[in-house]
C-alpha positions in Angstrom: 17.7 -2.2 101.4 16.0 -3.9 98.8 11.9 -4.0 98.5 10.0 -7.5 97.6 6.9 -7.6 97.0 5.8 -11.0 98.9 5.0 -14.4 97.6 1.6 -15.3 98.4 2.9 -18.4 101.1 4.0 -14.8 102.7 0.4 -14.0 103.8 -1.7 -15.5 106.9 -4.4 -18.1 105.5 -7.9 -17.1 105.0 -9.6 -20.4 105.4 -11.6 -20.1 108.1 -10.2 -23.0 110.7 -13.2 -23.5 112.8 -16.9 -22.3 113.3 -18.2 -19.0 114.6 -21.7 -18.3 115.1 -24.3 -18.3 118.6 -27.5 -20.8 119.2 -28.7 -19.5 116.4 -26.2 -19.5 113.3 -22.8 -21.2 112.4 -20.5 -19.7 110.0 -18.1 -22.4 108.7 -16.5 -24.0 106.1 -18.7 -25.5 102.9 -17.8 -29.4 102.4 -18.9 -31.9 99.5 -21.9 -32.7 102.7 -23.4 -29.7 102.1 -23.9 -29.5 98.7 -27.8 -31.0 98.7 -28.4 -28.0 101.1 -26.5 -25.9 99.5 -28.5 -26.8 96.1 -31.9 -26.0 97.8 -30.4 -22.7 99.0 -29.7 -21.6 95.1 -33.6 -22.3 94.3 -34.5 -19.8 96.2 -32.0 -17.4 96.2 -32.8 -13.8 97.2 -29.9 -12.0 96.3 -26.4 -12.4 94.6 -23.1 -10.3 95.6 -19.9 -10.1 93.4 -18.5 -11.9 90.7 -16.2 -14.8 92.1 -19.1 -17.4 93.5 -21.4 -18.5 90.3 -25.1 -19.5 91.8 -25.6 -23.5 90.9 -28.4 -24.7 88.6 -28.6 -28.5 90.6 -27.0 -30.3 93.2 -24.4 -31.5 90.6 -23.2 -28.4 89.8 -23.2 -27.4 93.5 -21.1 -30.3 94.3 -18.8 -29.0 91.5 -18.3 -25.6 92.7 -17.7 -27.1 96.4 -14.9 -29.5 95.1 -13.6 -26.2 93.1 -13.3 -24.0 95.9 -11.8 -26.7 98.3 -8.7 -26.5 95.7 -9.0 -23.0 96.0 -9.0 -23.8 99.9 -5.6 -25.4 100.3 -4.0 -22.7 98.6 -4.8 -21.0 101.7 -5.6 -17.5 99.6 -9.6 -18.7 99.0 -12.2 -20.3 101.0 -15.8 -20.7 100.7 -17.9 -20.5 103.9 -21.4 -21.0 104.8 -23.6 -20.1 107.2 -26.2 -22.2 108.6 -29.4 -22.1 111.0 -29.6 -24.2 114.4 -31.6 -26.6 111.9 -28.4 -27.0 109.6 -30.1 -24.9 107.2 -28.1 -22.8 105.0 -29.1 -18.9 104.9 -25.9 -17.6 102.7 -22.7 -18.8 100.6 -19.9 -16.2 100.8 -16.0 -16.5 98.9 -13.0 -14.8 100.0 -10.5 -14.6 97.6 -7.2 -12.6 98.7 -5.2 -9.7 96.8 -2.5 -9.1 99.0 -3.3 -7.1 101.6 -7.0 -6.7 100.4 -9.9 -9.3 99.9 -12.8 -9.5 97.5 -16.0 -11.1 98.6 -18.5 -12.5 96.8 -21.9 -14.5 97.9 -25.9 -15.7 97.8 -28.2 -16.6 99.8 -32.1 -17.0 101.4 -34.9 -14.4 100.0 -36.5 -14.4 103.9 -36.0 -11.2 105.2 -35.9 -12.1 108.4 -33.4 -15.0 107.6 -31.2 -12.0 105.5 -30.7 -9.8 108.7 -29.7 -12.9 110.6 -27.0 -13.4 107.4 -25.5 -9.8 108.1 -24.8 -11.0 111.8 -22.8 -13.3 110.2 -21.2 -11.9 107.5 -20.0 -9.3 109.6 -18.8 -12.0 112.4 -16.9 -13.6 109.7 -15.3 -10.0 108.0 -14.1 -9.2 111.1 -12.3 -12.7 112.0 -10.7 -12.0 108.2 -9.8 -8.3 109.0 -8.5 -9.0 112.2 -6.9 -12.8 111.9 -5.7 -12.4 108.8 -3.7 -9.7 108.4 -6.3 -7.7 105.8 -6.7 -4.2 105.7 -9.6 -4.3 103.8 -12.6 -6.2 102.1 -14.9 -5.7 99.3 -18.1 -6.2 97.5 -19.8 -5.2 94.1 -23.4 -5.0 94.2 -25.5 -3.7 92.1 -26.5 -0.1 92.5 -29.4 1.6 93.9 -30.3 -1.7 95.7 -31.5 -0.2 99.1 -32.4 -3.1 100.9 -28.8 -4.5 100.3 -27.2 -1.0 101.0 -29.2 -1.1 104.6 -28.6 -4.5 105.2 -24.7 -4.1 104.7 -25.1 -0.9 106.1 -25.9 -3.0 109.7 -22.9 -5.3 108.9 -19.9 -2.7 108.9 -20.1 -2.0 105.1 -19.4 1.3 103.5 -19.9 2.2 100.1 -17.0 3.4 98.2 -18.8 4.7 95.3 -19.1 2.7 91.9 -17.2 1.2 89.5 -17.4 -0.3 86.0 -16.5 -4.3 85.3 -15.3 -5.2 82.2 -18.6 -6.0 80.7 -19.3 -2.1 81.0 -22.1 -3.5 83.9 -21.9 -0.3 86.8 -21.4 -2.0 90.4 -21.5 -0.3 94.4 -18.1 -1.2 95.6 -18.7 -1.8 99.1 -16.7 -2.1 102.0 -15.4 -3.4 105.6 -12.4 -1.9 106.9 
């Protein structure tokens, strides 16, 4: 019998093909429509998650990292997702970017507290869809350490810490995460 490792085309899709979300949220695909809201959204970030999604000076540049990721997005091994409020507000932008069996993560989004425990409703609504549609066995995060709020807040959305790691720069990160 001879092992292979697989071609990516061998793995289920992680774009996201619909919405998810209740009254109050939607979690769903970022399009070049979004990219005003998404650009008010970066202004007043409150917190930033791994390394793959860069945070957008203006709406320009937000448009830019949109039409990146949707090139990303037809690969069918990236996607970029958003979620947004009843109002069409956005609260958080989150990447997936698949490694085999295994996915990284990375994201930003609203500085309201309140707003940021609605985000880990949806964060966790959307890691689950990956883990269990998509034939993952495991997602990450790297945050930076000794950040308790995030540690709680991913804490509440099925995150686990894995302990810490070092990134190339020599910068110490919390791997986090949702298996």
């Amino acid at each position: 019998m001879e092992w292979r490792n697989p071609a990516h085309e061998d793995y289920t899709s992680v774009v996201l093909p619909g919405e998810l979300g209740t009254g109050e949220w939607v979690v769903r695909g970022i399009t070049p429509d979004d990219a005003a809201a998404l650009a008010s959204l970066a202004a007043r970030i409150g917190y930033e998650w791994g390394d793959l999604l860069s945070v957008p000076g203006s709406e320009q540049e937000t448009l830019n990292l949109i039409r990146e990721w949707e090139s990303l997005r037809a690969t069918g091994q990236a996607d970029l997702v958003g979620m947004f409020g009843s109002d069409g507000s956005p609260l958080f932008a989150v990447a997936v970017q698949r490694h085999d069996l295994t996915a990284e993560l990375s994201g930003w989004g609203t500085d309201i507290e309140s707003e940021r425990k609605v985000s880990m409703q949806g964060i966790s609504v959307w890691a689950s869809y990956l883990r269990d549609s998509c034939d993952l066995i495991r997602l990450w995060i790297d945050v930076p350490p000794h950040d308790r709020h995030t540690d709680f807040l991913t804490h509440l959305a099925g995150f686990r810490s894995e302990g810490t790691v070092t990134k190339a720069d020599g910068t110490t990160r919390e791997r986090i995460s949702f298996l």
